[in-house]
N, C-alpha and C positions, 0 to 999 in steps of 0.2 A: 412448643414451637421449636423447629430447628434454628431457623433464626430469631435470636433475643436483645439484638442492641444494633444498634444502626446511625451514622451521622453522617453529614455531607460537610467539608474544612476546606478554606485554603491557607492552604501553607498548615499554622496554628490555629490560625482561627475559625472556632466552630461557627456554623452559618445555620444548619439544622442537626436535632438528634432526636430520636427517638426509641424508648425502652419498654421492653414487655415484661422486663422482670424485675425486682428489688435486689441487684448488684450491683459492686465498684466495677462496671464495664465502664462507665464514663471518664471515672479517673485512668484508669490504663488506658483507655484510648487515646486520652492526653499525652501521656508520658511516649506512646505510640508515636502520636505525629510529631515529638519533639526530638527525637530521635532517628527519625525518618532519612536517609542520608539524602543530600544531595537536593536536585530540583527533575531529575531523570523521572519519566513516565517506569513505571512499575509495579508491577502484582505478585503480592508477597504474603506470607501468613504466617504470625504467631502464635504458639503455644502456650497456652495459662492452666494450668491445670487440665479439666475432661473438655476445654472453652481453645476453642482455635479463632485468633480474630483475622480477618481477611482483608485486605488492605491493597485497592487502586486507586492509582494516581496518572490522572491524565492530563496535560495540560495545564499544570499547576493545581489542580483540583482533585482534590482526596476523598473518597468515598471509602466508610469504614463499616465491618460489620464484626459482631461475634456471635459465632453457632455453637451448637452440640458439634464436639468431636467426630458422630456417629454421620452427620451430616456432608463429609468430606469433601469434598473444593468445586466442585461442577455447581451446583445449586448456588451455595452463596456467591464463587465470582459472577454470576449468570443477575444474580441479582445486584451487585455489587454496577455491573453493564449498563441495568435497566433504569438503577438509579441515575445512574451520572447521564444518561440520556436523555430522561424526566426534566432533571434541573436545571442542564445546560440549556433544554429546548423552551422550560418556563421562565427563564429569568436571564438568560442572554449575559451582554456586557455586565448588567448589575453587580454580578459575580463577585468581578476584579474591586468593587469600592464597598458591597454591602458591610455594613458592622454588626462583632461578634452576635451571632442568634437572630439576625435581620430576616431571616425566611424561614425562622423556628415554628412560628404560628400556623401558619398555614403547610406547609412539608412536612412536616411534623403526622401530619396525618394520611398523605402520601406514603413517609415510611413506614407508619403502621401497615397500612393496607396491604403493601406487595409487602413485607415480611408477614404476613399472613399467608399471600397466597403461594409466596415458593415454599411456605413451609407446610403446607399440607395440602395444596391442589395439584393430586398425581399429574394434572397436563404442565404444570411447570418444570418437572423433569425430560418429561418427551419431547417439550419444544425445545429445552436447552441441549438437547444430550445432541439437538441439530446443528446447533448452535457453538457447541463444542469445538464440533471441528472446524469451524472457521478461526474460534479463537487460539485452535492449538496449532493453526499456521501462523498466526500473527505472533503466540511466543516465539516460534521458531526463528522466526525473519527477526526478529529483537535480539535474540539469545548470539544469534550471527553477527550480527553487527555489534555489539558488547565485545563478541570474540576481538573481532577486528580491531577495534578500538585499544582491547588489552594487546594487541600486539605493537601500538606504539604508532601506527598508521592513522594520519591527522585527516579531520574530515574534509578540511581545503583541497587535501592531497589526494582522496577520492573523487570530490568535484572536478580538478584540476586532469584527472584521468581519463574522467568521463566525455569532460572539455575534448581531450587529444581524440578522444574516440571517435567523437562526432566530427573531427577536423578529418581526421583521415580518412573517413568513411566521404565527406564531402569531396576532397581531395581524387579520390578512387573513384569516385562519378566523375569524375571532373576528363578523367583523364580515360574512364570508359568512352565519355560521348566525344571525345578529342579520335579517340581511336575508332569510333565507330563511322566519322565523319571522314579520315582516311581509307579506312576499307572500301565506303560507298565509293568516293571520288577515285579511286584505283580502280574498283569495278566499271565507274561509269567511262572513264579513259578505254580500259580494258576494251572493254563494249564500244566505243568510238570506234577504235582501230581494228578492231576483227570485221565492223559496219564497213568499213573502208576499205579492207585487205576485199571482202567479197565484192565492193562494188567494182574493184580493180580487177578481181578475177572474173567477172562478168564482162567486163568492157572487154578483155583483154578477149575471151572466147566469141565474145559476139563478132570482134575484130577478126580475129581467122574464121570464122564461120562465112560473114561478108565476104571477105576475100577470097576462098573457097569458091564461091557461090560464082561471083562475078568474075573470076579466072575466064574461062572457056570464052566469055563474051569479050574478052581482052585482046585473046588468039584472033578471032575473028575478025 
C-alpha cells in the first residue's frame, strides 16, 4: 500500500487512527502533532526515513497520514481532503468535545477503506490529479497572504482598507447620480429655452407675415 498509517486529532488528541502495517508511525505521529506550530490551517510533510508523513490541519482539525516515499504529495493530500470531509460531515460539532479515540471504532474502518483505494485504484489518481488544480490555487492564495502577514501588515489593517474601499466606491456613486441629476436638469432648462426662443421666433414671423398680409387692406 502507498498509504500505511492514518489518523484524524484535534489539536493532540487522537480521535481516530488506523494502521496497515506493524510500525512506530503512531508514535511519530504523536510527537508530529506536538510539535505542530501554532493553530494556523496548514499542509505540510515530514520526512522519516523511505516514509514521508503528510499532515492537514483545517479548522482546528488534523488529519495525518504516512506513505511510501515513491507515492509523492498529490495522492495522499488528495486523501488527506477526503478524510477531513468524511469526518467533519459524520460527526459535525461532536468534534470540538469528543474524548481521546471517541470515533476510533467505527472511522477506524473508514480509514482503512480509502487508504485502500488511493493506494491502488488507478481512478483515485485521475480524479485527484483534477482535483489538484483547484488545491494548487488555494496554496497559492494561502502562500500570499502568509507573505502579507510576514511583512508586518495587521489583518484589522486589511479590513480597515477594504472598509475605505467600499466607502469610496459608495461615495463615487453618490456623487455620479448627484452629477448625472445636474446634467439632466441643465439639459432639461436647456430644452425649455431653445422650446421658447422657437416659439418666439414663430410669433415673431407669423407677426410680420400678418402684417404683410393685411398691409394693402390698410391703404385702402
Amino acid at each position: 500500500m502507498a498509504i500505511l498509517y492514518a489518523l484524524v486529532a484535534r489539536g493532540s488528541v487522537m480521535l481516530a487512527e488506523f494502521t496497515a502495517a506493524s510500525t512506530n508511525a503512531s508514535a511519530i505521529a504523536r510527537q508530529i502533532l506536538d510539535k505542530i506550530p501554532g493553530d494556523n490551517d496548514i499542509n505540510v510533510s515530514y520526512s522519516q526515513d523511505r516514509y514521508i508523513f503528510h499532515v492537514k490541519r483545517t479548522d482546528g482539525l488534523t488529519v495525518l497520514c504516512m506513505a511510501d516515499e515513491s507515492a509523492g504529495r498529490r495522492i495522499p493530500f488528495a486523501f488527506l481532503e477526503d478524510i477531513h470531509q468524511r469526518f467533519v460531515r459524520t460527526y459535525g460539532r461532536a468534534i470540538f468535545s469528543a474524548l481521546p479515540y471517541g470515533m476510533n471504532d467505527e472511522f477506524s474502518r473508514v480509514l482503512n477503506q480509502q487508504m485502500e483505494y488511493y493506494s491502488s485504484d488507478p481512478n483515485a489518481d485521475r480524479i485527484n490529479r483534477l482535483k489538484g488544480e483547484m488545491g494548487q490555487v488555494r496554496n497559492v492564495m494561502i502562500e500570499n497572504i502568509d507573505k502579507v502577514l510576514e511583512r508586518g501588515d495587521r489583518l484589522e489593517l486589511l479590513v480597515d482598507k477594504t472598509a475605505n474601499m467600499q466607502g469610496n466606491t459608495f461615495r463615487f456613486r453618490k456623487q455620479t447620480r448627484r452629477l448625472r441629476n445636474t446634467v439632466w436638469w441643465r439639459n432639461v432648462k436647456l430644452t425649455g429655452a431653445l422650446i421658447i426662443l422657437i416659439l418666439i421666433i414663430i410669433y415673431v414671423v407669423l407677426a410680420f407675415v400678418c402684417h404683410g398680409i393685411t398691409l394693402p387692406t390698410c391703404i385702402k
